[in-house]
C-alpha positions as CSV (number, residue, x, y, z in Angstrom):
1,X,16.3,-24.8,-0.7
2,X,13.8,-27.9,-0.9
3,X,12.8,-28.8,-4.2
4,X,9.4,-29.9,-4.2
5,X,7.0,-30.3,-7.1
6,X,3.3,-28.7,-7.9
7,X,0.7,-29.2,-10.2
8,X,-1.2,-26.1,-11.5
9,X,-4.3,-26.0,-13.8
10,X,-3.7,-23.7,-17.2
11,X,-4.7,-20.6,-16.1
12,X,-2.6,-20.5,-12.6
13,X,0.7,-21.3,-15.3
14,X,-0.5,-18.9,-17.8
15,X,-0.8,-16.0,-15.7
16,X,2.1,-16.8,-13.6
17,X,4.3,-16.6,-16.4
18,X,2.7,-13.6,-17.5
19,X,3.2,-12.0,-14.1
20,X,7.1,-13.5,-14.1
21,X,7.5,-12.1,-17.2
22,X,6.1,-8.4,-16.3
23,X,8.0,-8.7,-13.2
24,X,10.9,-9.6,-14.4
25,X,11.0,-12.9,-12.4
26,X,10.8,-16.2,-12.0
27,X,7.4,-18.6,-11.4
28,X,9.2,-20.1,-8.9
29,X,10.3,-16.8,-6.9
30,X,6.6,-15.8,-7.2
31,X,5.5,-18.7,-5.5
32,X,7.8,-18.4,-2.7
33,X,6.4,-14.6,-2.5
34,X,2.7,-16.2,-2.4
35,X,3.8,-19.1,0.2
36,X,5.2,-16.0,2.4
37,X,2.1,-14.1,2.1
38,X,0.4,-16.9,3.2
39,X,2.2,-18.2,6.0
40,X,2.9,-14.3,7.6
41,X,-1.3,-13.9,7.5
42,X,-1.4,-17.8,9.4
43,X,1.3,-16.4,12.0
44,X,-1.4,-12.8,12.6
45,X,1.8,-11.0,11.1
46,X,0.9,-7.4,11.1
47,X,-0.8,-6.0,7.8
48,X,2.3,-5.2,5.5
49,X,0.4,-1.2,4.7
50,X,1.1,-0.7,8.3
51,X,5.2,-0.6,7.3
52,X,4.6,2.5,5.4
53,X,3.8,4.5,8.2
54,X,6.8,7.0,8.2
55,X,8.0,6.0,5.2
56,X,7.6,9.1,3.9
57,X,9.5,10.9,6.6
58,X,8.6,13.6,9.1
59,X,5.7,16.4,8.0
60,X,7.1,18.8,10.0
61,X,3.8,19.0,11.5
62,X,2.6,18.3,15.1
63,X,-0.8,17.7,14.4
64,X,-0.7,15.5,11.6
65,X,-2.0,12.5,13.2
66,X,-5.2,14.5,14.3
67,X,-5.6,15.8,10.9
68,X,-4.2,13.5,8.2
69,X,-7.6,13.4,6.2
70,X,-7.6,17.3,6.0
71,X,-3.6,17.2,4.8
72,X,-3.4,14.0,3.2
73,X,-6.8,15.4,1.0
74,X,-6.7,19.5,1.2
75,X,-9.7,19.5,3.0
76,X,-10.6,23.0,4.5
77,X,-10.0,22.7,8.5
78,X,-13.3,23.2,10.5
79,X,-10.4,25.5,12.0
80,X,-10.1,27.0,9.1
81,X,-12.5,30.1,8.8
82,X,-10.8,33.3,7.5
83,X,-8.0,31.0,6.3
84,X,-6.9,30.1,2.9
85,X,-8.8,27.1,2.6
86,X,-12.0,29.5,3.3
87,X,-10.6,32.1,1.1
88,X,-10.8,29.5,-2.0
89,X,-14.3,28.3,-1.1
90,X,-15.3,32.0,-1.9
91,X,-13.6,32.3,-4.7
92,X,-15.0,28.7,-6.0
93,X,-11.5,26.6,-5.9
């Protein structure tokens, strides 16, 4: 590693070491997170919420990717009538 030096105002170094602290790291590691951050968005580096797609694992579903905002939320599928999700809008669920 290349040691380099910085100058921060007050608050940057108080709430670093508050964050380092609640992390349980160091300023310096947090920096080198922040520096990585920056440099992956300068490179068009793909979102970083894209890598949980999957992470979860298979639904066991086939039509998941039509309808994650229905499974993901319980929404009643405009599919749906006569089905559960019907059957608890009449009894007010």
């Amino acid at each position: 590693m290349i040691r380099i030096q910085l100058h921060l105002t007050e608050r940057q170094d108080r709430l670093l070491r508050e964050l380092a602290r609640r992390a349980g790291s160091t300023r310096a590691d947090l920096i080198r997170q922040g520096i990585d951050r920056l440099l992956g968005e300068q490179d068009g580096a793909a979102d970083p919420l894209l890598e949980l797609i999957g992470a979860a694992g298979r639904s066991g579903r086939s039509d998941s990717s039509e309808r994650h905002d229905e499974i993901i939320y319980e929404l009643p599928s405009p599919r749906a009538s006569g089905s559960r999700a019907a059957e608890g809008r009449r009894r007010g669920r």
